[in-house]
C-alpha positions as CSV (number, residue, x, y, z in Angstrom):
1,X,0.0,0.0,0.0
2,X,0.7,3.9,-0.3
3,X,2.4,5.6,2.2
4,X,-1.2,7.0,3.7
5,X,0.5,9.0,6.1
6,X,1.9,11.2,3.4
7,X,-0.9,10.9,1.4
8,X,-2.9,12.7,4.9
9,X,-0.2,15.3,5.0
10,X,-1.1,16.4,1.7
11,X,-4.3,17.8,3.2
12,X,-2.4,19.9,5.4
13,X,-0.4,21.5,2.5
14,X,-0.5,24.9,0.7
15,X,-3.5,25.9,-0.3
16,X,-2.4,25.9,-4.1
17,X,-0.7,22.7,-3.9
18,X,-3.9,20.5,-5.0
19,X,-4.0,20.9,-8.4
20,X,-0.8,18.6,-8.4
21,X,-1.6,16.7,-5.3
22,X,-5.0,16.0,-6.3
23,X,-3.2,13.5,-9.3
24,X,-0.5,12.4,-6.7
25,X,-2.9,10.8,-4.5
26,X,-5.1,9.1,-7.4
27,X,-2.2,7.7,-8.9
28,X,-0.8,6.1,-5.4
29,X,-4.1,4.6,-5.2
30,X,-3.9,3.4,-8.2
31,X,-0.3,2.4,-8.9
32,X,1.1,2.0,-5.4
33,X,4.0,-0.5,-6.0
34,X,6.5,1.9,-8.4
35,X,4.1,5.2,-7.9
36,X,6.1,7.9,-5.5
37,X,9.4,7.5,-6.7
38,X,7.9,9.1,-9.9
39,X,5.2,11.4,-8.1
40,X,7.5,12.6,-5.1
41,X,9.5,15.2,-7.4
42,X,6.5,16.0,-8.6
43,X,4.6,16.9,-5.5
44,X,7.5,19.1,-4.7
45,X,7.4,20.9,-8.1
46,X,3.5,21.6,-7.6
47,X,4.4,23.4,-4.3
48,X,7.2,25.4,-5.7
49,X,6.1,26.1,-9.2
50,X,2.8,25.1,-9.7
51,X,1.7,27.3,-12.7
52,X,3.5,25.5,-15.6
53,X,4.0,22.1,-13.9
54,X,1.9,19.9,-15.1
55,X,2.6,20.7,-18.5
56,X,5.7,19.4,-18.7
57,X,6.0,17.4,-16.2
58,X,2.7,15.3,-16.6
59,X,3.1,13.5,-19.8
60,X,6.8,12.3,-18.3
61,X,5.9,10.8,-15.2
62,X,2.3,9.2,-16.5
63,X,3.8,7.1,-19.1
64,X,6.7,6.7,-16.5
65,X,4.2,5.1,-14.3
66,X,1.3,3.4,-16.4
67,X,3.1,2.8,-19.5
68,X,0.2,2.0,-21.6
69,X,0.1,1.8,-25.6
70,X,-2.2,4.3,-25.8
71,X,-0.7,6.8,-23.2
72,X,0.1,9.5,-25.8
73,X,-3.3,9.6,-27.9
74,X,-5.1,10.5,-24.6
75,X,-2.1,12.7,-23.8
76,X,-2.3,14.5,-26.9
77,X,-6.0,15.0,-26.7
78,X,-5.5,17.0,-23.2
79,X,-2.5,18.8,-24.5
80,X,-5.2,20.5,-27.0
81,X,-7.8,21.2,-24.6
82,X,-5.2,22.7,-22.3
83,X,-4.3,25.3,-25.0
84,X,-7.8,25.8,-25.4
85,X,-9.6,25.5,-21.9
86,X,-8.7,27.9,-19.5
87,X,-5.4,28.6,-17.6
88,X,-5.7,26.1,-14.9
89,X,-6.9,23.5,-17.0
90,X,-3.7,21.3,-16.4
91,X,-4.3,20.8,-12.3
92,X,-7.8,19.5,-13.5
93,X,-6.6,17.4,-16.8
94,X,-3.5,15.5,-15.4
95,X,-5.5,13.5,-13.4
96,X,-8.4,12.2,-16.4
97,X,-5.6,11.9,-18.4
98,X,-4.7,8.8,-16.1
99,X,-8.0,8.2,-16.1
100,X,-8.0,7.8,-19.4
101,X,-5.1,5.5,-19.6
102,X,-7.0,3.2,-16.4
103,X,-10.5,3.2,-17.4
104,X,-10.6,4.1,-20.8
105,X,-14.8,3.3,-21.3
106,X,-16.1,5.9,-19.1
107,X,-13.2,8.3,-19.4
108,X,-15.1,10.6,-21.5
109,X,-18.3,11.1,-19.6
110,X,-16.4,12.4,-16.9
111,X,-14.0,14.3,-18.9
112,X,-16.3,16.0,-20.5
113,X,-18.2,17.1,-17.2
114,X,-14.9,18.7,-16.1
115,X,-14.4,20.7,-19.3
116,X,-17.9,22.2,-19.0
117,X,-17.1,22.6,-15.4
118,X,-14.0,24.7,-16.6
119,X,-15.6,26.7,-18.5
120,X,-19.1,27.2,-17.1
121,X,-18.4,27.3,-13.6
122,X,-16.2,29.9,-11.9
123,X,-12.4,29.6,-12.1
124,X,-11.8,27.8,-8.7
125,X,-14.3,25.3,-9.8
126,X,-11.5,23.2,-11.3
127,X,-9.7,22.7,-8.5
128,X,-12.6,21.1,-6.1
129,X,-14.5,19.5,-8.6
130,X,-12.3,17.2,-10.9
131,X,-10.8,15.3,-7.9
132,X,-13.7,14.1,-6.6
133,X,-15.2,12.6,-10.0
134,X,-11.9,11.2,-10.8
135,X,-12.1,9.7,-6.8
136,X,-15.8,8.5,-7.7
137,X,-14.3,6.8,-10.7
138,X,-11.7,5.1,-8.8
139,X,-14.2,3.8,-5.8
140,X,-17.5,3.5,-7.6
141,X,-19.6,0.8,-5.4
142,X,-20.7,3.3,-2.0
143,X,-19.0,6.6,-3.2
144,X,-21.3,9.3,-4.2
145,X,-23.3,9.1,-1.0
146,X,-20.2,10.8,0.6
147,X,-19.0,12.7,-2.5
148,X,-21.7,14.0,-4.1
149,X,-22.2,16.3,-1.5
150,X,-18.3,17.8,-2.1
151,X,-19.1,18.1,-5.9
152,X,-22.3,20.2,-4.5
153,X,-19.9,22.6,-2.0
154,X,-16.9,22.7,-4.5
155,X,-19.3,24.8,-7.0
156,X,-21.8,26.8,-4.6
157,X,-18.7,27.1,-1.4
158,X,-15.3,26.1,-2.6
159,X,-13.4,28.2,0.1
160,X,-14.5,25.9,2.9
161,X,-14.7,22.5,1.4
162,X,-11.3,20.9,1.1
163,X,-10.5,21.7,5.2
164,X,-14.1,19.2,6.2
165,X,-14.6,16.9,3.1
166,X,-11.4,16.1,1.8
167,X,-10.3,13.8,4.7
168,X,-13.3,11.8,4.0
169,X,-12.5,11.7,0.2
170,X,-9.3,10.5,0.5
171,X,-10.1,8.2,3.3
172,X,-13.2,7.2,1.7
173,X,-10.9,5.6,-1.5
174,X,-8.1,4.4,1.4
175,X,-9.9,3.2,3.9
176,X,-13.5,2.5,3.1
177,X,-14.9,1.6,6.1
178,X,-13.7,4.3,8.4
179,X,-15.4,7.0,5.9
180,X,-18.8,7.1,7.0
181,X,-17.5,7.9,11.0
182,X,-15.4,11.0,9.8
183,X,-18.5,11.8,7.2
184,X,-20.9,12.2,9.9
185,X,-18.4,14.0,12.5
186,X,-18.6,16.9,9.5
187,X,-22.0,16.9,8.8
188,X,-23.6,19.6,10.7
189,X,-20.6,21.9,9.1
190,X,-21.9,20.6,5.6
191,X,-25.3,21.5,6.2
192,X,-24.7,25.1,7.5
193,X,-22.1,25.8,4.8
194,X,-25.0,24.4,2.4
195,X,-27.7,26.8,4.7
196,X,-26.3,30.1,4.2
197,X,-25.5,29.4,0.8
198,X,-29.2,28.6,-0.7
């Protein structure tokens, strides 16, 4: 398994740092065995330079990891739509572009959710949003009864949401049967965060 206690620190780490993080996790999840010696440097470029990268830095360590034949046509597809989309598209993209590679038959679906996200929704949208589809697509069978309700506060409150629901995200895809304890001890901060915002 992943180191989790890193993976929990991440939570604790610069505000801006989840765009990069985000895809660090999902991968470790995915790929544990070979999966930080080629994320590590990467976590510690997103906290130094996070604007440009993902990028570069992206289409090196996926293939690095996963390694698949098709790597590079789903690579190439998000290249595009990072030129086009908006600024911040690559902390979003990185991570379906694993997805992508992994579960190539739903892939779209939810790819194309996070590009309307982008461009409807407001700028920070991208950052709250896209982890937590790409977590539902990694833990499908009892997921959206906690996440769904992230999805929800990442568009209408983003600047409270990561500090409550995150732990349970993460956890939720870790350590399924300890999510619905931490869940519940954030609840009543869900629902007044949800309150004053409808």
């Amino acid at each position: 398994m992943p180191d989790t206690t890193h993976m929990i620190a991440c939570i604790i780490a610069p505000e801006n740092t989840w765009s990069s993080i985000a895809a660090c996790i999902i991968l470790g999840v995915i790929a544990p065995e070979n999966t930080w010696r080629f994320v590590a440097p990467c976590i510690i470029l997103g906290v130094i330079s996070q604007e440009n990268t993902w990028g570069s830095i992206a289409p090196c360590i996926i293939p690095g990891v996963i390694a698949p034949e098709n790597t590079w046509r789903s690579i190439a597809s998000c290249i595009i739509l990072g030129v086009i989309s908006q600024e911040n598209t690559w902390g979003s993209l990185a991570p379906c572009i694993i997805l992508g590679v992994i579960a190539r038959e739903n892939t779209w679906r939810f790819i194309a959710l996070c590009i309307i996200l982008g461009v409807v929704a407001p700028e920070k949208t991208w950052r709250f949003v896209a982890p937590c589809i790409i977590l539902d697509e990694i833990s499908q069978q009892n997921t959206w009864g906690s996440i769904a309700p992230c999805i929800i506060l990442g568009v209408i409150a983003p600047e409270n949401t990561w500090s409550s629901i995150t732990p349970c995200i993460i956890l939720g895809v870790i350590a399924p049967e300890n999510t619905k304890n931490i869940y519940f001890e954030n609840s009543s901060r869900i629902e007044k965060i949800l309150n004053k915002k409808t």
